[in-house]
N, C-alpha and C positions, 0 to 999 in steps of 0.2 A: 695412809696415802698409797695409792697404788704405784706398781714400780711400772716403766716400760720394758718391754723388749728391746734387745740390744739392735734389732734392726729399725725399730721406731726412735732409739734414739739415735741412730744415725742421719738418721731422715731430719730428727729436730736438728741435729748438728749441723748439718749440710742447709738447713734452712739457714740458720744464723753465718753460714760462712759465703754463701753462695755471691752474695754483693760483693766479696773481696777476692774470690777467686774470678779468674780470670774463664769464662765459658767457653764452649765451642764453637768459636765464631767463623763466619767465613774468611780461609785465608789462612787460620792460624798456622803458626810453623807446628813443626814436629818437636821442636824443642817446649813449645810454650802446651803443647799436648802433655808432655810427660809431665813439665810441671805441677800440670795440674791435674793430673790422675795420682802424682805422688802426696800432694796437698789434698785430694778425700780420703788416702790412705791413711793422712797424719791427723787425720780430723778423727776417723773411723778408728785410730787407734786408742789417741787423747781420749774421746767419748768412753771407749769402753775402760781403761785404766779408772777414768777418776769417776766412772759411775754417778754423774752427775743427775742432783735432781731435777727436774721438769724447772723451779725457780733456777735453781743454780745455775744451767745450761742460758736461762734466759738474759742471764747478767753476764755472765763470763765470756761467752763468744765472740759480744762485739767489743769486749775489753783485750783477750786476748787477739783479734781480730784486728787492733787498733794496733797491738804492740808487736805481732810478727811483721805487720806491712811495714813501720817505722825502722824494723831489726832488718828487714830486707833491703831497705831503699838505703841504709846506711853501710850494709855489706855490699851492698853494687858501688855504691859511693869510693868506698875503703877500694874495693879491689881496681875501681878505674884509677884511682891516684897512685898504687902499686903499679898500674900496668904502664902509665906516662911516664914512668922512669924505671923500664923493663931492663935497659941493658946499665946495670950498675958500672961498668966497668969504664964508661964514659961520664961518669960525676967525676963532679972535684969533691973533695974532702969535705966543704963548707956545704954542697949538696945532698951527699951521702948522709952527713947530721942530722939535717932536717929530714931528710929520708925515715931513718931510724928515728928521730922525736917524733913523725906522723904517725907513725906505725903505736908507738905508745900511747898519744894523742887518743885514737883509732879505737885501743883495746879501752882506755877511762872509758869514752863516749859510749862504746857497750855496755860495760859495766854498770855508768850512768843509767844506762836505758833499763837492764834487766833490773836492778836496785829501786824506781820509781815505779816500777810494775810490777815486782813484787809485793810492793808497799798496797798496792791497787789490788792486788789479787787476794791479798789477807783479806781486805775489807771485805771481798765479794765471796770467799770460800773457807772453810773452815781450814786452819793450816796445814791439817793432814793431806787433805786435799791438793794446795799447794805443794806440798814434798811429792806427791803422787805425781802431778803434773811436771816436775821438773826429771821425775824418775821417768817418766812415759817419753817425754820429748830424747833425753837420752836414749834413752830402749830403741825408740824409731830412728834416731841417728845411727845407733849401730848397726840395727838391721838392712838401714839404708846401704852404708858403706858395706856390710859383708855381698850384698846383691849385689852391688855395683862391684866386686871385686867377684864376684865369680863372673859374672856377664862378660870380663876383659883378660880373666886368665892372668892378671900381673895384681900384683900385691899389692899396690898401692900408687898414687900420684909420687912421681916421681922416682919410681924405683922397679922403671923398666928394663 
């Protein structure tokens, strides 16, 4: 089987992702731009880490495709329910529990998610594969956060 080039297989990758990313529409903010120049970043990284085959790529993107939008829409979720009770220091005791049980809640339902997709992603890629993917999406997180920490000069959220 012949292999592709790494920029044809980006082209395949960015075909299977394109429906779930968000395009350059009229209008779009400047925020929903960055997005999604960092989302062919993540695509164009994943592709080349796990060196997917022409079959593989054609099963895995829209399974992976399936489980980042669910992992996002449940991170915006999480973070709106953290933000409606921004100023802790106005709970009562009985609020601040439940406060703290959400947030645990929060972290199972992750866990849930990434635990049923994994399950999904063995069937579709050989395991090594899957460790590879888990090691790329890390890799691109850190590289994320080291760029965003030069860009602002301050070390980190929070510790300005």
């Amino acid at each position: 089987m012949k292999t592709l080039q790494s920029t044809q297989w980006i082209f395949l990758a960015m075909m299977f992702l394109l429906p779930v990313m968000v395009a350059g529409q009229p209008g779009m903010g400047q925020r929903q731009e960055q997005y999604r120049q960092m989302e062919a970043k993540r695509i164009a990284f994943i592709t080349q880490e796990l060196s997917l085959t022409p079959e593989e790529a054609q099963v895995f993107w829209p399974v992976y495709n399936e489980y980042n939008q669910k992992r996002n829409q449940m991170m915006i979720r999480h973070r709106e329910e953290r933000n409606e009770a921004a100023d802790i220091d106005k709970l009562s005791e009985s609020e601040l529990i439940e406060l703290a049980d959400a947030d645990i809640r929060n972290m199972e339902e992750m866990v849930a998610l990434r635990r049923e997709y994994h399950e999904r992603f063995k069937q579709i890629l050989p395991v090594k594969k899957v460790i590879l993917l888990y090691n790329a999406e890390r890799d691109f997180n850190r590289r994320l956060y080291r760029e965003g920490r030069g860009r602002s000069g301050s070390p980190g959220r929070g510790h300005n």
